[in-house]
C-alpha positions as CSV (number, residue, x, y, z in Angstrom):
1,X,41.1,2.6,11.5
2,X,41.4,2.8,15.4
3,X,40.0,-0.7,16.8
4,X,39.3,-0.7,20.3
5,X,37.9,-3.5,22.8
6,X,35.6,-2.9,25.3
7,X,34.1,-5.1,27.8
8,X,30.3,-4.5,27.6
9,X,26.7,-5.7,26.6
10,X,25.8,-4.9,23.4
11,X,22.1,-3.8,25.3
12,X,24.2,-1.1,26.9
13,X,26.1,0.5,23.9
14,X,25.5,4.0,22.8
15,X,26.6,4.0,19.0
16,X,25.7,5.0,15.5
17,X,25.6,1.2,14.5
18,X,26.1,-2.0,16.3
19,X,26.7,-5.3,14.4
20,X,25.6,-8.9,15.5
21,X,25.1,-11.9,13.0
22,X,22.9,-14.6,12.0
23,X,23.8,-18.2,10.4
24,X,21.5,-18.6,7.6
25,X,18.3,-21.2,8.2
26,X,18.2,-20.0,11.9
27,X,14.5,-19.8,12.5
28,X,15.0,-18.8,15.8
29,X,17.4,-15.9,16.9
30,X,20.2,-16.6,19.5
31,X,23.3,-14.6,21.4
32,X,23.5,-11.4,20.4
33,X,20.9,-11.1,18.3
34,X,18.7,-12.5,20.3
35,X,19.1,-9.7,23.0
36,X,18.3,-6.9,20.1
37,X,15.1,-9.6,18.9
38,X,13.9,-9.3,22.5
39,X,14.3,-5.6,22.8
40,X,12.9,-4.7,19.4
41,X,9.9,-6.9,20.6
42,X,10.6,-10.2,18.4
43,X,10.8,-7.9,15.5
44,X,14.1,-10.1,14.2
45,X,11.6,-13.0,14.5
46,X,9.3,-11.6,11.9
47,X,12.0,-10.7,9.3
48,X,13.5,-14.0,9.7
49,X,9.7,-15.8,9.3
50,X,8.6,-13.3,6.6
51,X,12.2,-14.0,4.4
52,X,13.3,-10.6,4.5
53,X,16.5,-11.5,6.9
54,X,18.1,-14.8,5.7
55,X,22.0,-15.0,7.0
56,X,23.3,-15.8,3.7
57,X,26.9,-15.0,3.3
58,X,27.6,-11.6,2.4
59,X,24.1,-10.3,3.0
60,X,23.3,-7.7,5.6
61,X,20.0,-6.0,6.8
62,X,19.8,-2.8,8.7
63,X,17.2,-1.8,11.3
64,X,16.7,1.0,13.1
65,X,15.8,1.1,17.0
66,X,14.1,3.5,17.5
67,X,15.1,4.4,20.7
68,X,14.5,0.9,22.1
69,X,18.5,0.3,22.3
70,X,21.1,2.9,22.8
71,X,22.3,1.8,19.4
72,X,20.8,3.3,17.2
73,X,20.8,1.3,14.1
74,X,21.6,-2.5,14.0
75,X,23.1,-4.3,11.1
76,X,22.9,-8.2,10.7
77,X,25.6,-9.6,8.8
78,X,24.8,-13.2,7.0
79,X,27.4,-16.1,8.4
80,X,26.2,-18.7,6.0
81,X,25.5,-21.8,6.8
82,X,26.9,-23.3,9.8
83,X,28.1,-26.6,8.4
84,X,30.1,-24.5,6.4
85,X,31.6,-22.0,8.7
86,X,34.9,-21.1,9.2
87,X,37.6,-18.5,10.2
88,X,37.6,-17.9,6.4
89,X,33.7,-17.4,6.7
90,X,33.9,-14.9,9.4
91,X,36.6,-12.9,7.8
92,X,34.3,-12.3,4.5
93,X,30.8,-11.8,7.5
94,X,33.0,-9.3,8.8
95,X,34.4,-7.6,5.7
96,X,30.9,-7.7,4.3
97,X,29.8,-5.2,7.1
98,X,32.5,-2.9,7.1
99,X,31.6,-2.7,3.3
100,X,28.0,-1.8,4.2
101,X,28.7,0.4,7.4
102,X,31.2,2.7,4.5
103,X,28.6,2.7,2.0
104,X,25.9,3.9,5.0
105,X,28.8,6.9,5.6
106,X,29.0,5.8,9.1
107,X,32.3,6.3,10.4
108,X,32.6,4.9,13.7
109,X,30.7,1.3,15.0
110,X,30.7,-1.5,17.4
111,X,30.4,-4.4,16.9
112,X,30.3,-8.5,18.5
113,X,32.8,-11.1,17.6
114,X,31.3,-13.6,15.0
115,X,31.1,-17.5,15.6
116,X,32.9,-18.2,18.9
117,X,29.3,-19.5,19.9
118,X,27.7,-22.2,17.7
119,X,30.7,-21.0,14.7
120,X,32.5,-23.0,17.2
121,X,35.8,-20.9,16.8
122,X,38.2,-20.1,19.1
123,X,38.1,-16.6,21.0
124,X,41.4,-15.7,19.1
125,X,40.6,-16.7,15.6
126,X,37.2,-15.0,15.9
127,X,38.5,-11.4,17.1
128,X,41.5,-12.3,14.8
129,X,38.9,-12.7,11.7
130,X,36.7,-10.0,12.9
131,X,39.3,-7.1,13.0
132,X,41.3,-8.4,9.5
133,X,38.0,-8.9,7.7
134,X,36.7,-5.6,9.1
135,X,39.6,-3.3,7.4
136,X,40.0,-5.1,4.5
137,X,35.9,-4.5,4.2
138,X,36.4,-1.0,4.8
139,X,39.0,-0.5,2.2
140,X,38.8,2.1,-0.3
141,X,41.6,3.1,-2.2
142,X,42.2,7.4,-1.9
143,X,42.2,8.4,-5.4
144,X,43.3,11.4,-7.3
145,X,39.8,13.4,-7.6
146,X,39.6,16.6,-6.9
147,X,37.1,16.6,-4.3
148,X,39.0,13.6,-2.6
149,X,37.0,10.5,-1.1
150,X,33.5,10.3,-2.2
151,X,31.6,11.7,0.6
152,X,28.9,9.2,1.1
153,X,31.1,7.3,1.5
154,X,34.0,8.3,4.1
155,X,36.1,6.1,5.8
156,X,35.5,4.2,9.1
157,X,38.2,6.2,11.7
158,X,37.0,3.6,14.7
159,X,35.4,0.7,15.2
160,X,34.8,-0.7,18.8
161,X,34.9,-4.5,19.3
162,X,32.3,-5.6,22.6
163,X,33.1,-8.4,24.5
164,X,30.8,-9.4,27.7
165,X,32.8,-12.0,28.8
166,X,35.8,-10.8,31.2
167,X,37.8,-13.6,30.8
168,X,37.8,-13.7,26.9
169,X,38.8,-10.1,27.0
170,X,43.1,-11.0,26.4
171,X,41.9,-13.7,23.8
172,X,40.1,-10.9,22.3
173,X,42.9,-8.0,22.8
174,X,45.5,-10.7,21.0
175,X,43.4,-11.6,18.0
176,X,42.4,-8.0,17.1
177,X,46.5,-7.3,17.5
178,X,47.4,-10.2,14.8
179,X,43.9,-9.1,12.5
180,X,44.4,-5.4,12.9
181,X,48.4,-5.9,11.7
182,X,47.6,-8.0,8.9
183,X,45.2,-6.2,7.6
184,X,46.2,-2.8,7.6
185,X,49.8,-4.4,5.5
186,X,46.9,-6.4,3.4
187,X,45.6,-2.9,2.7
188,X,48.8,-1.1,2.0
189,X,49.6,-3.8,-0.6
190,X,46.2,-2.7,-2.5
191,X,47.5,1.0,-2.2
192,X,50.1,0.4,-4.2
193,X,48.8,-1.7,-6.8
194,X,46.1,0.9,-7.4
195,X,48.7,3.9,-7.8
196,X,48.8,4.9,-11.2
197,X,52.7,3.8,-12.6
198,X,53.4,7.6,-12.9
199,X,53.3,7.7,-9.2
200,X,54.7,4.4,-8.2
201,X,58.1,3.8,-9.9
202,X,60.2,1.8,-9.1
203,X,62.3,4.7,-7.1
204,X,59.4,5.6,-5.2
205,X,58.1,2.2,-4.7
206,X,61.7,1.3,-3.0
207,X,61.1,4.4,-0.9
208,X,57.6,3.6,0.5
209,X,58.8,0.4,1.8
210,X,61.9,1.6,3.1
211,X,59.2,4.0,5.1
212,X,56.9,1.5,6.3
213,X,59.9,-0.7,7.0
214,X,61.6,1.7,9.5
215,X,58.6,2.4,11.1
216,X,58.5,-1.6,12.3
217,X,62.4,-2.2,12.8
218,X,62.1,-4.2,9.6
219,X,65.9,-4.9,7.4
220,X,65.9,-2.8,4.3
221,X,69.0,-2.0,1.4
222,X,68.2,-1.0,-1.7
223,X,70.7,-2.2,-4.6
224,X,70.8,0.3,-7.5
225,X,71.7,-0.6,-10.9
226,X,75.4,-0.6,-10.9
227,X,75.8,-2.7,-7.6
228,X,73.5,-5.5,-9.6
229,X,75.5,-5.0,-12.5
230,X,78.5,-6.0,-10.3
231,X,76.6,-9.1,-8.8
232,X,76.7,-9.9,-12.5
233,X,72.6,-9.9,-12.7
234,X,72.1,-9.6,-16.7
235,X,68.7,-11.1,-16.4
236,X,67.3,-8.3,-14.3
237,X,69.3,-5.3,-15.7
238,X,68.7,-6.7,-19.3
239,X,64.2,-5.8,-18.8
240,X,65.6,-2.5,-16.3
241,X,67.8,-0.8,-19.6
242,X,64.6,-0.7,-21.3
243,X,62.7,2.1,-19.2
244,X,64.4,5.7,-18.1
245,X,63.5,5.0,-14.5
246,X,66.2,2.8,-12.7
247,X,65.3,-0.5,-11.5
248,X,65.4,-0.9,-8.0
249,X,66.6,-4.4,-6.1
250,X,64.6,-4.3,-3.0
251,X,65.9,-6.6,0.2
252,X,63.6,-6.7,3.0
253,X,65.2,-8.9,6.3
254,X,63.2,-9.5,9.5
255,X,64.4,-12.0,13.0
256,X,63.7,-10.5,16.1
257,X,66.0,-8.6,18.3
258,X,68.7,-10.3,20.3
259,X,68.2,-13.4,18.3
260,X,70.6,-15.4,16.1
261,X,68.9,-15.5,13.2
262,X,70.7,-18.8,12.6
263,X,68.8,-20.2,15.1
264,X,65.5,-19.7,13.2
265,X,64.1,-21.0,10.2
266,X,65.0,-19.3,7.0
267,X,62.2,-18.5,4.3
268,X,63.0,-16.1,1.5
269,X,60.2,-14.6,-0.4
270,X,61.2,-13.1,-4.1
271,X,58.0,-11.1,-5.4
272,X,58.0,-9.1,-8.8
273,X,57.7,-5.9,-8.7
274,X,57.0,-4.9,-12.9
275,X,55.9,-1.3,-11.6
276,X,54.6,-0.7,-15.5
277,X,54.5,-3.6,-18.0
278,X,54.5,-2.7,-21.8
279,X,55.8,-6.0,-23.1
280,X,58.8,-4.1,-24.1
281,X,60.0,-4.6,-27.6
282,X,57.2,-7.7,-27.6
283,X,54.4,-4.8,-27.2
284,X,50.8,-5.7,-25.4
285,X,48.0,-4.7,-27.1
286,X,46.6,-1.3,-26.0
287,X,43.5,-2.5,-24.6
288,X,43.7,-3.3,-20.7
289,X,47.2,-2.3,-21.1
290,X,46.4,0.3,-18.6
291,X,45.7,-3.0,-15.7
292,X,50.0,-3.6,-16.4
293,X,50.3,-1.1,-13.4
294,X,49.3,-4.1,-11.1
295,X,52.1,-5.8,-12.6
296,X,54.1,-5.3,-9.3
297,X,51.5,-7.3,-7.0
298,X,53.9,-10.1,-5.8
299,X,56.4,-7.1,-4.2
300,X,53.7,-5.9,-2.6
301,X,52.2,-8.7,-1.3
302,X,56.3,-9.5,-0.2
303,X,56.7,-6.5,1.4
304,X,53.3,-6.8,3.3
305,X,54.3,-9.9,4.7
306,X,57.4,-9.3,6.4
307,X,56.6,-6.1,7.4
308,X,53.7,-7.5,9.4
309,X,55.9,-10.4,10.4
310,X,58.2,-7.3,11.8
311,X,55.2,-5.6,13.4
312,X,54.1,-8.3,15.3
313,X,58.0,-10.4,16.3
314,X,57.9,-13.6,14.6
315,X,60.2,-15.8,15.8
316,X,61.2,-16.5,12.2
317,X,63.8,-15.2,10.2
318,X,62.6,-13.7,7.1
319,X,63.6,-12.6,3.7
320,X,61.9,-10.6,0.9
321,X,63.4,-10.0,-2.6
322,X,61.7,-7.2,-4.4
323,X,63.5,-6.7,-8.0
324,X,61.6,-3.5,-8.8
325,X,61.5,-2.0,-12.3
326,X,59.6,-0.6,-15.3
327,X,59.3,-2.8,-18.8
328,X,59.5,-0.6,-21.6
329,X,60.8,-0.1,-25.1
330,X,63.0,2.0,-25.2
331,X,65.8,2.8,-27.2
332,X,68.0,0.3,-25.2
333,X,65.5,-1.9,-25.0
334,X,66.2,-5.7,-25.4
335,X,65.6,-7.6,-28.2
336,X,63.8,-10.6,-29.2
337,X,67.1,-13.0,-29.8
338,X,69.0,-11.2,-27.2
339,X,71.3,-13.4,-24.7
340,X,71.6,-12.5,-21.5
341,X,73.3,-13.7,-18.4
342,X,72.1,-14.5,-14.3
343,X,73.9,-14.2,-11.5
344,X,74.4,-17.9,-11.4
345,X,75.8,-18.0,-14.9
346,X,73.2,-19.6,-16.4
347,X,72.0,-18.1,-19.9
348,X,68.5,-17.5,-21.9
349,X,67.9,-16.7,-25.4
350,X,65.1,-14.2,-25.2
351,X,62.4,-15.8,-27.5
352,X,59.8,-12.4,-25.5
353,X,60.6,-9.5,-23.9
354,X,57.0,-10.0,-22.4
355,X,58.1,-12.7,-20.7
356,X,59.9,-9.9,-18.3
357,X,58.2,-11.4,-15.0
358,X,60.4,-14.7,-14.5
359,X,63.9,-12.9,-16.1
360,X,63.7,-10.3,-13.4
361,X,62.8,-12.7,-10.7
362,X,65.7,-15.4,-11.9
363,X,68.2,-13.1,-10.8
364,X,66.7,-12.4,-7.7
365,X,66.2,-16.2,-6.9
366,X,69.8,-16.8,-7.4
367,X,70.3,-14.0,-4.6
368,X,68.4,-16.0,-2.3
369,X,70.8,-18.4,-2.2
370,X,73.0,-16.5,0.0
371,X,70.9,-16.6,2.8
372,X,71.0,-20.9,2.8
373,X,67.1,-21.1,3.0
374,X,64.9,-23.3,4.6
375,X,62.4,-22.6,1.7
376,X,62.0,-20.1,-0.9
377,X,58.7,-18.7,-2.2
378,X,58.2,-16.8,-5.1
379,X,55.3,-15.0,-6.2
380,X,54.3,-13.3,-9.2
381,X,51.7,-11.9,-11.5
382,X,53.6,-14.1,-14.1
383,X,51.4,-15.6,-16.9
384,X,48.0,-15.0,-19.0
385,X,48.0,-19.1,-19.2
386,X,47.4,-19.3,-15.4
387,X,44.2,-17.4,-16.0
388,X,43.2,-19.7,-18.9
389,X,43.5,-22.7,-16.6
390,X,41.9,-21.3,-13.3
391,X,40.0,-19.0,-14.1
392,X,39.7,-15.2,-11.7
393,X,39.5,-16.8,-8.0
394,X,42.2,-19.1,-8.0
395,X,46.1,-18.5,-7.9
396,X,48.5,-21.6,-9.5
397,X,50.7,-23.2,-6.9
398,X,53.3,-24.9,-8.7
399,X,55.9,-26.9,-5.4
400,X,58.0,-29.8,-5.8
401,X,57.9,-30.3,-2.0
402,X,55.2,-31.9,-0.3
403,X,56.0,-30.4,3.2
404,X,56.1,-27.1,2.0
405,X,52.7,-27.5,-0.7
406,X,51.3,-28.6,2.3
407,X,52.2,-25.7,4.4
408,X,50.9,-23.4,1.5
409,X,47.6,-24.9,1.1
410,X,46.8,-24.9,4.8
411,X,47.5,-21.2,5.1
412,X,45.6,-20.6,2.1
413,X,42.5,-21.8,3.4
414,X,43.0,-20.3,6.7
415,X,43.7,-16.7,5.0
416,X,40.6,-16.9,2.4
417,X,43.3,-17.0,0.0
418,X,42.6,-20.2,-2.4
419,X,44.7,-21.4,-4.5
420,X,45.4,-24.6,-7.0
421,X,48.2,-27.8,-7.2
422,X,49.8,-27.2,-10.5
423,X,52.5,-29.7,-12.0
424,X,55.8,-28.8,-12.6
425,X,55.8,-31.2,-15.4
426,X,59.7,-32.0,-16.0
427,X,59.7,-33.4,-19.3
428,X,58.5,-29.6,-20.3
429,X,62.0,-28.6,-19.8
430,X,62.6,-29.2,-23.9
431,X,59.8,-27.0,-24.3
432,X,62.2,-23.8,-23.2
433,X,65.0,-25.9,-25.0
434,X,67.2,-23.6,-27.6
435,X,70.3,-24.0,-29.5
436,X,72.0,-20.7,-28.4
437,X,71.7,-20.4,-24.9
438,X,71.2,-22.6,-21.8
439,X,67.6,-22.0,-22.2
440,X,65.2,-19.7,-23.7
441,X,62.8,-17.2,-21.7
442,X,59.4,-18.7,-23.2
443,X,57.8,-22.3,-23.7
444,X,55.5,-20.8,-26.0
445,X,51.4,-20.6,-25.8
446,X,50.4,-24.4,-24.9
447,X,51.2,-25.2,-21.1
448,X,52.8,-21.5,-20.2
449,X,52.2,-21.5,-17.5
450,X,54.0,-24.6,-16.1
451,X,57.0,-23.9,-18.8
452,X,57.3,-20.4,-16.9
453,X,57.7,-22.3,-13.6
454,X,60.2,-24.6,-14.8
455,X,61.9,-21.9,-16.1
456,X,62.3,-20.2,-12.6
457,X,63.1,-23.7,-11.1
458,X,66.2,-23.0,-12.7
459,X,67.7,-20.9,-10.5
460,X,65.9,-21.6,-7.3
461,X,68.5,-23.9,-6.0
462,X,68.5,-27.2,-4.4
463,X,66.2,-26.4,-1.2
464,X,62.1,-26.3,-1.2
465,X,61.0,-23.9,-3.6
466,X,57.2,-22.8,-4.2
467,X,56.2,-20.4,-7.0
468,X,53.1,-18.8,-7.0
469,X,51.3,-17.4,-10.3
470,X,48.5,-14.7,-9.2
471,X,48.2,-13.5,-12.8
472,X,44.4,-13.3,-12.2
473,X,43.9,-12.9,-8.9
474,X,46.1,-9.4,-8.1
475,X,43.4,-7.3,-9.6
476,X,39.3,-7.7,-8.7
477,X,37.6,-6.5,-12.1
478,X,33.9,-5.5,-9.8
479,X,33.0,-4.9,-6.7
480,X,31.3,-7.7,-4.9
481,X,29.3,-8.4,-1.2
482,X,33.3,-8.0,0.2
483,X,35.5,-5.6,-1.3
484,X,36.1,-2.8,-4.4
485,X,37.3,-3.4,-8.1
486,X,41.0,-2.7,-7.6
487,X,44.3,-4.3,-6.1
488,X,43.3,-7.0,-4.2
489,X,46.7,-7.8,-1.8
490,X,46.5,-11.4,-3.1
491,X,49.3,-13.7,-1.3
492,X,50.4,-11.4,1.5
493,X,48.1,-12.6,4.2
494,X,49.1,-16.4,2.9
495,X,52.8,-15.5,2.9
496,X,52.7,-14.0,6.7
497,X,50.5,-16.9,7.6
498,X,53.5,-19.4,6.1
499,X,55.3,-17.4,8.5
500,X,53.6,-17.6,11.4
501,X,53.6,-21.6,10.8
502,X,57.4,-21.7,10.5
503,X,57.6,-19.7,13.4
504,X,55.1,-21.8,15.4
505,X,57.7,-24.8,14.9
């Protein structure tokens, strides 16, 4: 989508659709749509009175002017109610427009930036909202029919943000910049948790991002197989021997040019990337099994991060760990009982080989260390259990650092991305207790969740560590006022906005 600002009165734009906005219990229309109320002869005015336009969040009305505006259709997106507004708020107004504009198979709009007047938020944050919730609204994910995208519904090629004021015009130009980057990574995330596994292996996984991340000046190496077997990573390669396709160890590094890198804060992101999850020799059920392709939704959302942190210069310097392979069960495949070995020496009886998640993601943890962090993140699509306690919306934050909980929860909320405190509960460390190894890969049913994130404590070293469980928040199961059923990007939007903290610093 090609977003353009223009400086301009909404009066005076010639376009298919225009958008302006409405808090909900307004009685009286103001701002924008208070100019289109005045030229549709207080027709707004009457909708509101009568009910039939309300500015609840995630509604929209369309009208048509008849001539009495260059536009020729208006939309009114709902902002909720103003006590409860946010930048979070206008991101989901925004995306709930683009939604309907797509559906309404228009492919080009304008548009005003929402709640910079009585939303109260700052020129930036607004456009910034506006142009992030706008593509991920738009999103649709380019499947493999034959007749291509579904032709009522095509998708939006441009969309022109109006802005009256001259001054605000650079305010406006810099948050579209920061929205439009985020959420076109945001969007390439879903892509490739939609692919079918077929498509996206591991290979050509490793491939895509080594695309995207040339095209931004972002780090990339690819470790194959035999250079992890010589960093002595037995976790990872012990899930990789499974599967025919060769697992791929992903390293994504990002400080800008000319810079010391030493002179930056260090965060290192480690994401799974389970491009097809069986359960291995511990096989899933069949039903659903076909959802395992989005089993590889913390790479993604890695690899969207830092290549939007590359896009737009952080001053940060940036790492992202993508161990990137199938879990099958294959001839080779591992056993229940097996022992194998991680890079930092450390061994696990395997109790589950569908407890792939955390042994892939313990050897890539122990790689971190090399970088000495300033925090490390991981994220993962880990347990079942995390579902169980949260529910779909909300991903389990498990942190033993207050500074760095802190910093997660606060981007979080700004990024629409919520998420819940969990305990890492350290007397559960006899729970993954065995006789024949240092420790085995699975607590069992009661508390997994936490038992999985003191398993991967293990090898997270001695600095700030976060993990992230997005088990039931990677992949929305129906559309909604917002977005399609499909990949959602969870945690890349939070992860660049961790970023753009540190580098604020």
């Amino acid at each position: 989508m090609q977003i353009n600002v223009k400086q301009g009165q909404l009066q005076q734009e010639s376009t298919e659709l225009l958008v302006v906005n409405l808090f909900e219990g307004v009685t009286e229309p103001g701002g924008a749509l208070k100019a289109v109320d005045n030229a549709l002869s207080g027709l707004v005015t009457q909708l509101i009175a009568a009910g039939d336009v309300t500015g609840k969040l995630g509604s929209t009305h369309l009208l048509y002017t008849n001539g009495a505006l260059p536009a020729r259709r208006v939309l009114i997106t709902g902002l909720g109610k103003e006590a409860e507004f946010s930048v979070s708020v206008a991101r989901k107004a925004a995306a709930a427009a683009a939604r309907r504009v797509r559906e309404l198979g228009v492919s080009a709009y304008s548009t005003v930036v929402h709640g910079v007047g009585r939303g109260g938020l700052s020129v930036i944050n607004a456009a910034e909202a506006l142009a992030e919730g706008s593509l991920l609204g738009g999103y649709k994910f380019a499947s493999y029919k034959r007749d291509g995208d579904d032709k009522s519904s095509p998708e939006i090629s441009e969309l022109t943000v109006l802005e009256a004021d001259a001054a605000k015009l650079d305010d406006v130009r810099a948050g579209v910049t920061v929205g439009q980057a985020v959420g076109e990574n945001a969007n390439w995330a879903r892509d490739q948790v939609n692919e079918p596994a077929n498509y996206l292996t591991p290979r050509e996984l490793a491939r895509r991002v080594r695309e995207q991340a040339e095209r931004v000046g972002l780090q990339v190496q690819v470790l194959d197989e035999a250079e992890m077997a010589e960093l002595g990573a037995g976790s990872f390669l012990g899930i990789a021997r499974g599967s025919d396709e060769e697992g791929q160890f992903i390293v994504l590094e990002h400080y800008p040019k000319d810079v010391d890198p030493a002179s930056l804060p260090t965060i290192v992101f480690v994401g799974k990337a389970i491009t097809f999850d069986t359960g291995g020799i511990s096989l899933k059920p069949g039903e659903n099994m076909w959802k395992m392709k989005d089993d590889m939704g913390g790479g993604a959302a890695t690899a969207g991060a830092l290549l939007a942190a590359a896009r737009l210069n952080l001053p940060v310097h940036a790492v992202g760990l993508i161990p990137a392979t199938e879990n099958m069960p294959g001839g080779d495949a591992i056993k229940p009982s097996d022992v194998v070995t991680a890079i930092n020496g450390k061994t696990m009886e395997i109790i589950s080989t569908d407890a792939e998640g955390r042994q892939v993601m313990a050897d890539a943890l122990c790689y971190a260390q090399r970088y000495n962090p300033d925090a490390v993140l991981d994220i993962a699509t880990l347990t079942g259990a995390i579902g169980i306690a949260l529910g779909p919306d909300l991903a389990g934050l498990f942190c033993d650092d207050d500074d760095l909980r802190g910093r997660l929860l606060a981007a979080s909320e700004f990024m629409g991305e919520p998420m819940w405190p969990m305990p890492v509960w350290k007397p559960y460390r006899r729970l993954i207790d065995t006789d024949v190894a240092d420790m085995k890969n699975t607590g069992g049913r009661y508390g997994g969740a936490i038992t999985a994130a003191i398993f991967l404590r293990e090898f997270a070293g001695e600095q700030p560590w976060a993990h992230l469980d997005i088990a039931s928040t990677a992949y929305q199961e129906a559309n909604d006022a917002f977005s399609v059923r499909g990949g959602t990007g969870f945690g890349m939007r939070t992860l660049f906005e961790l970023l753009r903290g540190y580098a604020a610093q």
